[in-house]
Wavefront OBJ file of the C-alpha trace (Angstrom):
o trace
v -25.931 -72.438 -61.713
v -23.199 -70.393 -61.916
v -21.911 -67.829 -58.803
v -21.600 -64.454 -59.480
v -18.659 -63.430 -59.753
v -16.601 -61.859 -56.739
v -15.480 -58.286 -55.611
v -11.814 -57.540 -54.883
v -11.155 -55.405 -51.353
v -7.681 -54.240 -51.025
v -6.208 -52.468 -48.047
v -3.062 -50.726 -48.587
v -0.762 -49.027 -45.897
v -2.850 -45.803 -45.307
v -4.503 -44.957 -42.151
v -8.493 -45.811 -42.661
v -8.285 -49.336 -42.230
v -11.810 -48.955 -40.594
v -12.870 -48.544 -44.220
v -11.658 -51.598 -45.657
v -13.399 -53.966 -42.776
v -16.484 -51.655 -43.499
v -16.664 -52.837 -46.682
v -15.838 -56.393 -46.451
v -18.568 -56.545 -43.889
v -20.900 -54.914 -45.937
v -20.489 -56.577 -48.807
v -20.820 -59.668 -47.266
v -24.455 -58.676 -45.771
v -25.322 -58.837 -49.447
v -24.009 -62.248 -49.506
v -21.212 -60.901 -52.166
v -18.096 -63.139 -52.555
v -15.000 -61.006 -51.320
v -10.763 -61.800 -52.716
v -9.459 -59.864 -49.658
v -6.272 -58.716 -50.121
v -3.484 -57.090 -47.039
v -0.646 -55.584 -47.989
v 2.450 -55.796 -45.441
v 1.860 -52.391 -44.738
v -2.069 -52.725 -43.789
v -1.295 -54.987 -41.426
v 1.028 -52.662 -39.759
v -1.608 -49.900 -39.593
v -4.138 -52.812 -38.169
v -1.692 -52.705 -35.237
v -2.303 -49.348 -34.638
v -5.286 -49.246 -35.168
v -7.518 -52.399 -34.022
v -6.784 -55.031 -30.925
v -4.857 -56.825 -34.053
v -2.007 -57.402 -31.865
v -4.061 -59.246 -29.562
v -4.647 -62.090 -32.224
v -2.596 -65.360 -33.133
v -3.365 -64.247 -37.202
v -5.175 -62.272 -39.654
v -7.654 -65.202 -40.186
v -8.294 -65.044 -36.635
v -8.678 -61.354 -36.144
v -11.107 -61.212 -39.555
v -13.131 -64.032 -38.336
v -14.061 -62.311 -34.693
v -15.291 -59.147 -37.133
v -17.481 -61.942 -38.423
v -14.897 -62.349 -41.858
v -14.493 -66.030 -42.187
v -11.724 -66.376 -44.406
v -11.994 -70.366 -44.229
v -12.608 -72.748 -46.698
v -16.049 -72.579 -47.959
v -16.564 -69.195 -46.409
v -17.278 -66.456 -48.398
v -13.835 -64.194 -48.030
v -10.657 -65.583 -49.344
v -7.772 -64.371 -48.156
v -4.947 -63.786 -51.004
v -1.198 -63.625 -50.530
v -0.238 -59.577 -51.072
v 2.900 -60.852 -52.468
v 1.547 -63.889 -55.284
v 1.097 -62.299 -58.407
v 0.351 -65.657 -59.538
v -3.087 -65.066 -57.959
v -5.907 -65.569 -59.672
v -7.016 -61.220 -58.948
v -4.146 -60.960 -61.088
v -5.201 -62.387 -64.522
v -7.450 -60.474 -66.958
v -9.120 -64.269 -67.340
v -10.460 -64.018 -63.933
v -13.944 -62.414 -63.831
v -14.692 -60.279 -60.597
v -17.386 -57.422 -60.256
v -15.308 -55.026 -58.841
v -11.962 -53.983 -56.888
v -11.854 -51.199 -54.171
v -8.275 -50.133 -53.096
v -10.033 -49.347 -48.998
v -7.939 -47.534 -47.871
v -5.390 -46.119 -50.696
v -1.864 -45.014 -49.853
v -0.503 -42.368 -51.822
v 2.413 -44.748 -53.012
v -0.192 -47.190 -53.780
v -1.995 -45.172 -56.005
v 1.789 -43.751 -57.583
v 2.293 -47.194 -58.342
v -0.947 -48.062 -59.992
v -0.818 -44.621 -61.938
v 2.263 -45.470 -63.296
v 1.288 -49.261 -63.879
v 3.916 -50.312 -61.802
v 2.343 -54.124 -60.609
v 4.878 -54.889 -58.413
v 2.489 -56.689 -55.977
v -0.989 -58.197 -56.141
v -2.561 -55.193 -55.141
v -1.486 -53.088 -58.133
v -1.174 -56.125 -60.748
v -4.967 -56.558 -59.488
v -5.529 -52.479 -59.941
v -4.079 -52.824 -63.461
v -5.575 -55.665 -64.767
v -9.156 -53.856 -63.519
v -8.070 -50.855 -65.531
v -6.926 -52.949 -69.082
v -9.682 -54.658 -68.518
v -12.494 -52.366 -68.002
v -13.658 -53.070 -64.961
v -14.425 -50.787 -61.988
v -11.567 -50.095 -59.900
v -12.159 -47.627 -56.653
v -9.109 -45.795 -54.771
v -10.498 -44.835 -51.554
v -7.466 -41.963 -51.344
v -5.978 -41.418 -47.830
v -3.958 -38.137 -47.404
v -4.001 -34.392 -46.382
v -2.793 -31.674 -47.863
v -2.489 -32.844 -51.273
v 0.971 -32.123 -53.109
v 0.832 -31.865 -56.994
v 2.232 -35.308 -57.139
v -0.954 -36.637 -55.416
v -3.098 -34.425 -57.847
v -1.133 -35.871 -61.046
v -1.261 -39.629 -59.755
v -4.894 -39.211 -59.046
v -5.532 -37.336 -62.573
v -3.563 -39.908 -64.207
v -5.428 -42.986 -62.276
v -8.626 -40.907 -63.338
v -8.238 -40.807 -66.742
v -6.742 -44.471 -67.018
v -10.563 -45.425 -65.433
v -10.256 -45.752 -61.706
v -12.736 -43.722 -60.004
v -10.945 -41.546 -57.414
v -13.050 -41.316 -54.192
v -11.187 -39.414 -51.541
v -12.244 -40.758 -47.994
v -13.976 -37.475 -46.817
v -16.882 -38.648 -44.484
v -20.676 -37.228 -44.573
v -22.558 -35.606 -41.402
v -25.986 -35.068 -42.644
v -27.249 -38.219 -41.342
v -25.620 -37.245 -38.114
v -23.390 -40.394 -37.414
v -23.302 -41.148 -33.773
v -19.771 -43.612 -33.741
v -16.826 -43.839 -35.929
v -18.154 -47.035 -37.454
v -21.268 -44.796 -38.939
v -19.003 -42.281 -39.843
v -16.756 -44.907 -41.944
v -19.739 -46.167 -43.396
v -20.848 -43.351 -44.776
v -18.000 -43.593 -47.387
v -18.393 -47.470 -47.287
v -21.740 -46.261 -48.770
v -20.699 -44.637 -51.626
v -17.899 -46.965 -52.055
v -20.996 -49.892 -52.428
v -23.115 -47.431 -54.652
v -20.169 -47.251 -57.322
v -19.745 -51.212 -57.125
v -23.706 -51.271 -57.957
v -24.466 -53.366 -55.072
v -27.686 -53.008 -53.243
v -27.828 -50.971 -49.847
v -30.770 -50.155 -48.147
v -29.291 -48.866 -44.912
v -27.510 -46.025 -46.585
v -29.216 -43.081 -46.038
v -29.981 -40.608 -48.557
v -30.089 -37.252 -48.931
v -33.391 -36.003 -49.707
v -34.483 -32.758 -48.456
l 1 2 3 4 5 6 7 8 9 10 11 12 13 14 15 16 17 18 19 20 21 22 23 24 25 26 27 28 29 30 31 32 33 34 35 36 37 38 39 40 41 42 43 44 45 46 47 48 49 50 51 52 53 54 55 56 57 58 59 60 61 62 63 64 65 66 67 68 69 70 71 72 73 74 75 76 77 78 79 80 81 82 83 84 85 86 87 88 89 90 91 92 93 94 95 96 97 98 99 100 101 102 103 104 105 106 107 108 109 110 111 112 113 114 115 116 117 118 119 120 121 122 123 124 125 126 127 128 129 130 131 132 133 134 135 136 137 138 139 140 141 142 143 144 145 146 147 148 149 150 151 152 153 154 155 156 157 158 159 160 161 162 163 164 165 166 167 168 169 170 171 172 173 174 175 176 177 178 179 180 181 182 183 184 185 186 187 188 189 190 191 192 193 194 195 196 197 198 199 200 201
C-alpha cells in the first residue's frame, strides 16, 4: 500500500515562528508526513524567539518539540538552499504546502515567481501545479506593495491567510493563541482536527 502523500511546512524569516512548529506538530498528531523546510532567515528568528541557541542543531532543537527529523521519522528536513529537492519538482506529489510564517519578501518573491530558493521553487511549483499553497502573511501596517503581492499571489491560487489570532475560545497561553490560526491553517489543508474549536453560538 501506498503512503499518502506528504504536506510541505515552510518557515520563512518573519516573526511567528510559533506558527510553523504549531503546525508541524499538529500535523504530525494526524500522523501526516511533513518536508520541513528553514530558510536562513527562520532560523535567525528561532534565535530570538525559542531556547534555539541553546541547541547543538536544528535536528536537535525539532526533536525536543517532539519533531524527529531522523531517518524513518516522519519529518524530513530539506536543505532551504537545494532546489534539486524533490518539493521542487511538479513530479513530486504532496497534499499541501503552508508558507508558516510568510515574510513579506517571501511572498514578493513567490508573487513574482521568482524561485530563487526551495521555498519559493516549492511555492511555485504548488501554484503551476494546482495544488494548495497557504501564506500565513506576517506584517503590520500593510503598504500597497504588500496588498499587490498578496492580490497577485491570490489570484495566481495561493490562499492568503494573514496570521490574525481568534479570542472567542478564550486562549489561556500563546501556544493556544497560535493554534488558533494553526487551526484554520489545518482546515484549508483538509486535514482532520477535532480539538479546534468552533464557533457555534
Amino acid at each position: 500500500m501506498s503512503e499518502d502523500p506528504p504536506y510541505v511546512v515552510a518557515l520563512s524569516g518573519a516573526s511567528g515562528s510559533v506558527y510553523g512548529l504549531r503546525l508541524v506538530s499538529a500535523l504530525l498528531s494526524n500522523r501526516a508526513r511533513v518536508l520541513l523546510i528553514v530558510s536562513r532567515a527562520a532560523r535567525k528568528v528561532l534565535h530570538h524567539e525559542t531556547d534555539f541557541s541553546s541547541y547543538p542543531s536544528l535536528p536537535a532543537f525539532l526533536l525536543d518539540r517532539g519533531i524527529d527529523c531522523r531517518n524513518g521519522g516522519l519529518v524530513k528536513l530539506l536543505d532551504p538552499d537545494d532546489v534539486a529537492a524533490c518539493a521542487a519538482s511538479g513530479s513530486f506529489v504532496h497534499a499541501g504546502m503552508a508558507v508558516a510564517p510568510c515574510s513579506m519578501k517571501t511572498l514578493s518573491h513567490i508573487a513574482a515567481g521568482n524561485a530563487d530558493s526551495l521555498i519559493t521553487r516549492a511555492a511555485d511549483v504548488a501554484l503551476k501545479e494546482t495544488r494548495k499553497l497557504i501564506l500565513l502573511c506576517r506584517e503590520t501596517p500593510l503598504n500597497l506593495i504588500h496588498l499587490d503581492n498578496m492580490r497577485t499571489a491570490s489570484r495566481a491560487g495561493a490562499v492568503i491567510m494573514p496570521a490574525c489570532p481568534s479570542f472567542y475560545s478564550a486562549p489561556a497561553t500563546i501556544e493556544d493563541l497560535a493554534d488558533t490560526v494553526v487551526y484554520r491553517v489545518l482546515d484549508h489543508l483538509g486535514v482532520e482536527n477535532v480539538s479546534a474549536f468552533r464557533y457555534n453560538p
